[in-house]
LOTI-7657 format. One record per residue: residue in one letter; x, y, z of N, C-alpha, C in turn. Coordinates in steps of 0.001 Angstrom, whole numbers, plus 524288, in hexadecimal, padded with zeros to 5 digits. Example, Ala and Ser with C-alpha at 12.3 -4.5 7.8 and 13.67 -1.06 7.14 Angstrom:
2
a833867E9C681E788300C7EE6C81E78833907F31C81E78s832327F73681BA8835667FBDC81BE4832648001E81EBE
This chain:
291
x8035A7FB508000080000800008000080379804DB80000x801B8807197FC7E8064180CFD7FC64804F48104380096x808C381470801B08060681A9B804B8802E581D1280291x800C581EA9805497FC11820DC801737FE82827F780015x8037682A3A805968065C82E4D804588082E82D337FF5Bx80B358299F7FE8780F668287A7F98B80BB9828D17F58Bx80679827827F42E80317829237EF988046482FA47EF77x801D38329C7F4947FFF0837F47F5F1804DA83AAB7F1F1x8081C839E47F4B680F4683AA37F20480F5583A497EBA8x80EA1834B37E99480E888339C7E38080B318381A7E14Cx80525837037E377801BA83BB77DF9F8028B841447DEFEx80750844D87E38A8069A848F47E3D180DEE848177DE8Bx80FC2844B87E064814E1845577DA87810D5843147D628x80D1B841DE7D51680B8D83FDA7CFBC809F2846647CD7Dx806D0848E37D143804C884E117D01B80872850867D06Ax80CEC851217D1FB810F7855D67D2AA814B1854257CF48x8175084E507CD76819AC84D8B7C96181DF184DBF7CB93x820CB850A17CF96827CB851877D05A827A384F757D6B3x82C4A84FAD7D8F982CD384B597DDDE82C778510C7E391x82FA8854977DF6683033859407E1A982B9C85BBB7E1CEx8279B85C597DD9F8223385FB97DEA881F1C85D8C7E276x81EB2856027E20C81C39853597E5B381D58854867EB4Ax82124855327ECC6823A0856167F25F8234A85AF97F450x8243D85F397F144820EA864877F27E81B57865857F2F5x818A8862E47F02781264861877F1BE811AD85FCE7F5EAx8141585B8E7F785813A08585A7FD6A81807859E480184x81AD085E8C7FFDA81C8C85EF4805698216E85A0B8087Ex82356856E9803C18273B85347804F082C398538280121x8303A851388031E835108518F80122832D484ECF7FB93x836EB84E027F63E834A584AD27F24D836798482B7F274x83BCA844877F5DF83D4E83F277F6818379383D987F866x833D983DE97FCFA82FF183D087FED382A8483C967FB65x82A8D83E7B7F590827B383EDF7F1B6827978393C7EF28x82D92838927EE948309A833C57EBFC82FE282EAF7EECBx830D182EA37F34D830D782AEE7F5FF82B4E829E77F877x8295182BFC7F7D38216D829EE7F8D881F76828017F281x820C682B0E7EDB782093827D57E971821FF821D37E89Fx826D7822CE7E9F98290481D3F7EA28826D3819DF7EC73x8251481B317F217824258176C7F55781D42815157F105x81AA3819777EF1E8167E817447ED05816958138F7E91Cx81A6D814CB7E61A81C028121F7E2D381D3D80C397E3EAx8208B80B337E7F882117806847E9CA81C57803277ED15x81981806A07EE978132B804FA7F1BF810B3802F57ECA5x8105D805467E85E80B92804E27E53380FA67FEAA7DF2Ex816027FFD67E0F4818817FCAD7DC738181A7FF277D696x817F2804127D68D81783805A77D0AD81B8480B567D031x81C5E80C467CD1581F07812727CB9181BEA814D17C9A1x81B2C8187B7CD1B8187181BC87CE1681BD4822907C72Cx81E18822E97C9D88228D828527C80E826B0826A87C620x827BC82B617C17882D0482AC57BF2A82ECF82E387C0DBx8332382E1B7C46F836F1833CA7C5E883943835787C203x8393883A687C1FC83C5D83CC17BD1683F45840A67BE39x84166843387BC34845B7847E97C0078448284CDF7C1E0x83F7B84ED97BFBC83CC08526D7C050836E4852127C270x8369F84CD67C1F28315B84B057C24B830C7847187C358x829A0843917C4628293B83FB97C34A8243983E017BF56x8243E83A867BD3881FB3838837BA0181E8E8334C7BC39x81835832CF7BBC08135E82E907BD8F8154C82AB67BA1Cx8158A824DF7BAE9816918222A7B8C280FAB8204F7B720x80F7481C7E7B397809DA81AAD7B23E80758818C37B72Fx8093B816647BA0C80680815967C05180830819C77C3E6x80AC781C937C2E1809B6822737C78080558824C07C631x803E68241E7C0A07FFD9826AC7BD417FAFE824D87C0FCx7FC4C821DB7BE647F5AD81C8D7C0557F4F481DB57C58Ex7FA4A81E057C99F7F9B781D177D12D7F736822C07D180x7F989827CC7CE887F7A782C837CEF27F22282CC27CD59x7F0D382B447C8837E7ED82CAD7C8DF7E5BB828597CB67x7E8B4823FE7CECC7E4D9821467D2D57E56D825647D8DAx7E90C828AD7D87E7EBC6828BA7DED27E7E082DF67DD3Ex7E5FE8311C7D90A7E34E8389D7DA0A7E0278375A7DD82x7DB33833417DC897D858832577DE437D785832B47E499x7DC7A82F487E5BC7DDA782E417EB137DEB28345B7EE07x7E29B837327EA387E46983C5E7ED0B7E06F83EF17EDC6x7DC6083EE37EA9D7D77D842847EA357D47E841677F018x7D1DA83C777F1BC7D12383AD07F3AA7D30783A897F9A5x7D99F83AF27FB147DBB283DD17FF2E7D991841757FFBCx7DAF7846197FB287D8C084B237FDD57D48884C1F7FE66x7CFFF849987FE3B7CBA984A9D7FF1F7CA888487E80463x7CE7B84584804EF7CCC1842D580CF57CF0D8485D80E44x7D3E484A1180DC37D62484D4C80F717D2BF8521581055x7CFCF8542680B437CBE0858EE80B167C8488577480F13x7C64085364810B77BFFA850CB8130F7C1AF8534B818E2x7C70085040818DF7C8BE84F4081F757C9C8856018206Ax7CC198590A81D8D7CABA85EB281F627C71A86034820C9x7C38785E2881C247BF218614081C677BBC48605082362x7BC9085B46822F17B70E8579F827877BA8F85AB682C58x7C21685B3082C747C2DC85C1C833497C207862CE83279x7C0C486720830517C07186BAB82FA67BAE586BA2831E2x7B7D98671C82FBF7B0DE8683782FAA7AEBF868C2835E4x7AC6286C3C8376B7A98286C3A83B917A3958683E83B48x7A3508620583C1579FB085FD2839CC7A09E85AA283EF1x79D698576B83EBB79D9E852B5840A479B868503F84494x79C2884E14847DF7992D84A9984DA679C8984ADF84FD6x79D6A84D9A8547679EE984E40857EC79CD184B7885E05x79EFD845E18607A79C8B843B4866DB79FA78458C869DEx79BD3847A986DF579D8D849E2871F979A31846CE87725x79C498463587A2079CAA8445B87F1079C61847F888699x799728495888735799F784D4C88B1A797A784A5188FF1x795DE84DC18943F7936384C748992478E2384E8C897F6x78A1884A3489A16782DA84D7B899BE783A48518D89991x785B48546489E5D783B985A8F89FD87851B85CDD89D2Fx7896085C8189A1C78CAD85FDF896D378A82860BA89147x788C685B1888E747834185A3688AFC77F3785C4788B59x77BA185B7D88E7B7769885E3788E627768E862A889122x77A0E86504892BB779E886C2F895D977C1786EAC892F3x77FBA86BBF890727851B86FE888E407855786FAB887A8x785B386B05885B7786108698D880B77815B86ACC87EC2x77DCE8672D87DED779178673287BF37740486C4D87A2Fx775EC870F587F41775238737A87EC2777B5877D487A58x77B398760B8786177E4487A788755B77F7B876FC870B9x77D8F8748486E3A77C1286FB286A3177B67872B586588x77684875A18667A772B08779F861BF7771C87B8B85F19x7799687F148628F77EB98832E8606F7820E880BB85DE9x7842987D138600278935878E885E5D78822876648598Bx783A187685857277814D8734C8536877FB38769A84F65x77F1A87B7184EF777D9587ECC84D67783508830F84BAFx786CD881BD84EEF78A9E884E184CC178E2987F5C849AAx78D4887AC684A3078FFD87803848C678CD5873E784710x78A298738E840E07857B86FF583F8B7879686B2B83E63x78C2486B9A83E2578E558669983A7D791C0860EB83E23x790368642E8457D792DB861EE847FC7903785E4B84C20x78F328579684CB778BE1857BA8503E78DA6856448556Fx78AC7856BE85AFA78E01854EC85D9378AE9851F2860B6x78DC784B6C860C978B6084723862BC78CBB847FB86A8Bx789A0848EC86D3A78B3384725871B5787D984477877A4x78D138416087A007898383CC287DC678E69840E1882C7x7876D83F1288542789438406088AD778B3C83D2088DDBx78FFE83E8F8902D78FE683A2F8927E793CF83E3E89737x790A4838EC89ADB7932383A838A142799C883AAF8A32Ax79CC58355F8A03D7A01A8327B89FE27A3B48346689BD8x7A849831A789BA57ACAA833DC897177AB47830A1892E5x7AACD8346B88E0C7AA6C8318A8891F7B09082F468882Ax7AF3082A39886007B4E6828FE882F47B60382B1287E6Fx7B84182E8987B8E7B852832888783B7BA6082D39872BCx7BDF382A09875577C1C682701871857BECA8227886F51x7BA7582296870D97B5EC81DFF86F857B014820B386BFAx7B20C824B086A2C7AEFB82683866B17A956828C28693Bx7A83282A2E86D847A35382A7A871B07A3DF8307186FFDx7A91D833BA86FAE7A79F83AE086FFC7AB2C83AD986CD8x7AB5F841148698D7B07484207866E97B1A88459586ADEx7AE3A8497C86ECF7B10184D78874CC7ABFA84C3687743x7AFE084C5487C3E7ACAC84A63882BB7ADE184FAE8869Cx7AA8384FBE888357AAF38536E88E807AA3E850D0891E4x7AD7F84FE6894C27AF0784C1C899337AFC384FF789F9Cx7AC6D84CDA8A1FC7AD1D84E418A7067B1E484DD98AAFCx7B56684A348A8977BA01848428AB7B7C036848928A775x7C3F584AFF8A8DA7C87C84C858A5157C9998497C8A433x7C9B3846FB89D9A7CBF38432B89ADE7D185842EA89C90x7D3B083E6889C757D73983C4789C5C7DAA083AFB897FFx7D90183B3A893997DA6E83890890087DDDD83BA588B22x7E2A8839E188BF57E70F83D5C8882C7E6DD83E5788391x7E28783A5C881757E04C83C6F87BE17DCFB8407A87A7Dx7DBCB840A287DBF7D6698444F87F1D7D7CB84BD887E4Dx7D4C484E0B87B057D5428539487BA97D0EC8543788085x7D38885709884987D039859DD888937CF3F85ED188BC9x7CC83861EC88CD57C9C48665288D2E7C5DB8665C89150x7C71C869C7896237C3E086A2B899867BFEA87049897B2x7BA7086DA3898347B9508727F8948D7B2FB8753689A23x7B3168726F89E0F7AFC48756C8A13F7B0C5870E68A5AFx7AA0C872128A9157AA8286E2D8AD777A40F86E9F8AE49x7A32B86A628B1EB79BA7869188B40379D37869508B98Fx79AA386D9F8BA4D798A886FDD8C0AD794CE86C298C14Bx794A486B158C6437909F867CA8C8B078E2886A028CE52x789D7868388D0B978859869408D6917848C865CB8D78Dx7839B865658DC8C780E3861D78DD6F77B2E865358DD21x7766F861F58DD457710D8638F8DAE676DE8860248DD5Ax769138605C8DF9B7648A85DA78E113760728629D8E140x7599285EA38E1D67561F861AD8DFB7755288638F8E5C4x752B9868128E71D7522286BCE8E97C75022869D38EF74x74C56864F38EFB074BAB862A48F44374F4D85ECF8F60Bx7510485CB28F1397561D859728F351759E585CBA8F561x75BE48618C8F4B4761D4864098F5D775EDD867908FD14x75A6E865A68FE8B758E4867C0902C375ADF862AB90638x75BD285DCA9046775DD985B2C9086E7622D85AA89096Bx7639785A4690F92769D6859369102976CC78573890DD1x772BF858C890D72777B785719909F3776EB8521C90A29x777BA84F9A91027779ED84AF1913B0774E88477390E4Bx76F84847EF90C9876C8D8451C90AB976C7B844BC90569x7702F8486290403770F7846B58FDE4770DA8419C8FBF4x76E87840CE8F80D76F3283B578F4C27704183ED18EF31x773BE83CE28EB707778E840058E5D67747983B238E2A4x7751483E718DDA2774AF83D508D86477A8A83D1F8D592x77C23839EF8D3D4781AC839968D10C78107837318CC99x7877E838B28CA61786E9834998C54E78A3582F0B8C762x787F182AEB8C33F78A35826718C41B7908C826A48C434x7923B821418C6037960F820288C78779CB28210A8C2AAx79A5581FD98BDA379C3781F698B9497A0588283D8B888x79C4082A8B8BBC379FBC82FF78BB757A0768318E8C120x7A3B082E238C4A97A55F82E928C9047AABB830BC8C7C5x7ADF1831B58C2A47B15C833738C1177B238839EF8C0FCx7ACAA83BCA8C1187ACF3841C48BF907AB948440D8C50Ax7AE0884A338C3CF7B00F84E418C8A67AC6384D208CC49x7A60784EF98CB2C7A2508520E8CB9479F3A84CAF8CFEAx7A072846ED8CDAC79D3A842658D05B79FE78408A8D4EFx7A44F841F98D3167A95583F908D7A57A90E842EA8DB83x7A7AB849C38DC2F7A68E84A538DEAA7A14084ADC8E1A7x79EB6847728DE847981E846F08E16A79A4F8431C8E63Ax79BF483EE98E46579E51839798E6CC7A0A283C708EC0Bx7A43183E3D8EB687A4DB8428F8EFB37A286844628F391x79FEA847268F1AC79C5784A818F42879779846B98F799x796808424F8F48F78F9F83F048F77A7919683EC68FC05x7962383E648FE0E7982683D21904337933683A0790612x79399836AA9044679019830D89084F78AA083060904D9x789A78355C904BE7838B836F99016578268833118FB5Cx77E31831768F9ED77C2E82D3D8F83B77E0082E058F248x77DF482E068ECD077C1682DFD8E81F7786A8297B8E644x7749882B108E47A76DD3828DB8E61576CCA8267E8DE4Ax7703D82B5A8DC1276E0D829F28D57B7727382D128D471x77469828298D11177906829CA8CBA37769B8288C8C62Dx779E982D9F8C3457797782EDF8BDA677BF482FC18B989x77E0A82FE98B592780EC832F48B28D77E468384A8AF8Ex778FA836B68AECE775DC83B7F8AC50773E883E998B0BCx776E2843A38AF83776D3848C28B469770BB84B208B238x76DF084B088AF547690684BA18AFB176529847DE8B2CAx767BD842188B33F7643683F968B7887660F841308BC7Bx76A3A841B58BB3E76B98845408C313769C2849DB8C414x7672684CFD8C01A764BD851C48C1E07610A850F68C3AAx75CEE84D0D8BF8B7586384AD38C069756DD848B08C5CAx75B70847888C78B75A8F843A78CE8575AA48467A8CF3Bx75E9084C3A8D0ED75FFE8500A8D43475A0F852BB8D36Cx75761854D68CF29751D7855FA8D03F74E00854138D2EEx74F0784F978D20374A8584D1E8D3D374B3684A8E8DAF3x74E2B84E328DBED74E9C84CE18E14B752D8848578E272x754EF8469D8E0A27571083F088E0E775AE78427D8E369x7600B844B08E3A47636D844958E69F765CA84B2E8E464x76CAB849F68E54276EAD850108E40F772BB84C4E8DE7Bx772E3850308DA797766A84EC88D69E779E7851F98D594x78075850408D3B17824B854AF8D19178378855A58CDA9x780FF85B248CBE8780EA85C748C6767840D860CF8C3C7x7846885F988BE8F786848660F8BC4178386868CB8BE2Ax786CC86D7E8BEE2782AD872758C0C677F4F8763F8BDCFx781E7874AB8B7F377E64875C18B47D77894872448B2A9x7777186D7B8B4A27739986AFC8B6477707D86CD18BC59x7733086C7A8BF207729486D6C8C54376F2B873458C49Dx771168773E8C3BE770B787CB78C4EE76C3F87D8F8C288x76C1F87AEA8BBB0767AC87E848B9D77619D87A568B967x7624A8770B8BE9E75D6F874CC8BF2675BBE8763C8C47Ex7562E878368C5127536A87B738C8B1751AD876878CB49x7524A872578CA6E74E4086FB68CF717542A86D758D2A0x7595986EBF8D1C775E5486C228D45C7608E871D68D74Fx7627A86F0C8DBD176496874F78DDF576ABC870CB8E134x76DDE875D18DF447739B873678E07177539874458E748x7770786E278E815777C086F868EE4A77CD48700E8EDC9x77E57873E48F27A7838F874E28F5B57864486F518F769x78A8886D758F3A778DFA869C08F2AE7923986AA98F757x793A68700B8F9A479853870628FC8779D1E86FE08F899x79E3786B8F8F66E7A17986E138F32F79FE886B238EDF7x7A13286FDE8EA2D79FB386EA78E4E77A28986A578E0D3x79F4E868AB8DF0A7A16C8666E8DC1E7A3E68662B8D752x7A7AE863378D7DD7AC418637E8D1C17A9C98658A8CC7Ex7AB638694B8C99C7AA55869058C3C67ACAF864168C302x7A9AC862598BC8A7AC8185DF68BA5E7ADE28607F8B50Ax7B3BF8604A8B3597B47D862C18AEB87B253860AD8AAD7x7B3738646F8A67B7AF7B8608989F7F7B4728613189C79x7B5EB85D0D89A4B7BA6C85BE9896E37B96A859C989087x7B96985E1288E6E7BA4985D31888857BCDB859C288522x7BBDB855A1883807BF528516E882377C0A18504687BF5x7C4E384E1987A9D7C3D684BD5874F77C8FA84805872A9x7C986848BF86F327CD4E846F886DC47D11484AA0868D1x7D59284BD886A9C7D6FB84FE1866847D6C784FE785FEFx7D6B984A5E85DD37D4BD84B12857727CF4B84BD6856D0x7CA7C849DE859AE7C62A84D0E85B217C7168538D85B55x7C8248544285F0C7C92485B918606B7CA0C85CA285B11x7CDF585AE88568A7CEAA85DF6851FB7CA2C85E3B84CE8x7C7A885BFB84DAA7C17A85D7E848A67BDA28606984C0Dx7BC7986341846E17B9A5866578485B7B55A8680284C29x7B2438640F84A527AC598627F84C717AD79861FB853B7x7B31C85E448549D7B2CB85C4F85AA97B5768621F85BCAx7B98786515858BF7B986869E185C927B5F886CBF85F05x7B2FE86E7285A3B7ADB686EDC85A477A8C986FC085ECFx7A8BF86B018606C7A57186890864987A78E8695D869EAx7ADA48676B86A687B09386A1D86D907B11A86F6C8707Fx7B0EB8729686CA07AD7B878F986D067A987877EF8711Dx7A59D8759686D467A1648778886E6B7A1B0875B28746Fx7A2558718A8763F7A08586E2387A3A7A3E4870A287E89x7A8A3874FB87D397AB3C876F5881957A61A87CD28829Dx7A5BB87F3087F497A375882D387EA679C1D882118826Cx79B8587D64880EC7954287B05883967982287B4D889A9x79C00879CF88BB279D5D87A458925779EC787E7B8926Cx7A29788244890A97A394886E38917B79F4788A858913Dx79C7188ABE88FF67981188D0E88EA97937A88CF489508x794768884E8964578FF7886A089964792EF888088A002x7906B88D138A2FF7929C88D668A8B479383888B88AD06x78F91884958AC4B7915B8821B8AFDE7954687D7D8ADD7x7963187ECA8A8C079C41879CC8A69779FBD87DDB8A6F3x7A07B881118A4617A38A884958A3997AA90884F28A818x7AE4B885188A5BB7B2388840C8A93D7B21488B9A8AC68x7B4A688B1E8B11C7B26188E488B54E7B8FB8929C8B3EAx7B6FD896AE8B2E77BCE589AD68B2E87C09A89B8A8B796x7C497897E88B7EC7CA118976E8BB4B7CACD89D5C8BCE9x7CBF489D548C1597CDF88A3978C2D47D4AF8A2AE8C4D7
């Protein structure tokens, strides 16, 4: 099987005719002109060229290898033109991977803009509580509650989720000592915000675990116990009123994730934007100004 360079090489001396014009076209010495000819020559078993002292001439099969090989050259450059064209294009499917709250408070809401300034772009995304595996095809960028680890990984701390504790208005009239909590299951005993619930129950019961922080609001309304929530859930619901914790609890940062040949097309920069811009945007993600 020949190189397929050592063709690239032959067709640009069949069109240029001299060893010296060929090598100024390509940017290589013309021993390097010569010696990729050759080598084709010996791949394919035929003579190709007659060297001549000024020149060279197509032999009857350089002839023949040259109007099978246009085709082929033509054909390069048109992957070549495509592949410009498609990584320039702002276009494509974009999965993204985030946390609920961050989805339905933050994202979702700012959809219709994102879609509207960008028609050609869509963006697939699952909520999820847990770390997406990015390398298993689940997201092309994740916002992760917990700082990746992973050296492949492009990463970006791009806000944080305030939390407080919350129960409905007759429940937060009973004593501390009688608390019974709403938590999430065991599976995100890993993150800031649960680890320090775990903390905090000092002896005190957890009665109902969850991963969906809308069913933990739902208990916390309905009287079942105290949950802890973003405070952007917590605050702007009138039937929850936030009790005095003594001490507050941890932000959990939001970490922008990807993979750096991702980061370079368009579409995932793109989204990237946007999805920093959806927390920055929003006061209770928003990272807090260092003094």
């Amino acid at each position: 099987m020949f190189d397929w360079q050592d063709l690239r090489y032959f067709l640009v001396l069949a069109r240029v005719g001299t060893l010296s014009g060929a090598a100024n076209a390509l940017a290589v010495e013309h021993a390097t002109i010569g010696r990729r000819v050759a080598a084709l020559e010996t791949a394919l078993g035929l003579k190709l060229v007659y060297r001549l002292p000024r020149s060279v001439r197509l032999t009857d099969e350089g002839e023949a290898i040259t109007a099978l090989a246009a085709s082929m050259h033509d054909s390069a450059q048109a992957v070549e033109a495509y592949a410009l064209r498609a990584s320039a294009a702002l276009s494509g499917t974009v999965r993204i991977s985030v946390p609920p709250t961050i989805g339905s408070h933050c994202i979702a809401p700012n959809m219709r803009a994102f879609r509207e300034a960008n028609p050609n772009v869509k963006i697939v995304m699952e909520g999820a509580a847990g770390i997406a595996p990015l390398d298993r095809g689940v997201a092309d960028i994740a916002i992760r509650m917990v700082e990746p680890k992973e050296a492949s990984l492009v990463t970006r701390r791009i806000g944080a989720i305030r939390f407080g504790l919350y129960a409905s208005r007759d429940y937060a009239a009973r004593p501390a000592n009688q608390w019974e909590f709403i938590a999430y299951e065991a599976a995100l005993d890993h993150v800031s915000h649960q680890r320090w619930l775990r903390d905090y129950l000092d002896g005190r019961p957890v009665i109902f675990e969850t991963s969906d922080v809308m069913g933990q609001q739902a208990s916390a309304r309905n009287g079942m116990g105290v949950a802890l929530l973003p405070t952007l859930i917590g605050d702007g619901d009138p039937a929850l009123v936030r009790l005095d914790a003594k001490s507050a609890p941890p932000e959990t940062p939001l970490w922008l994730v990807t993979y750096p040949d991702l980061r370079r097309t368009e579409a995932v920069k793109t989204v990237m934007a946007f999805l920093t811009a959806c927390v920055s945007n929003e006061p209770h993600f928003a990272e807090r100004k260092r003094r």
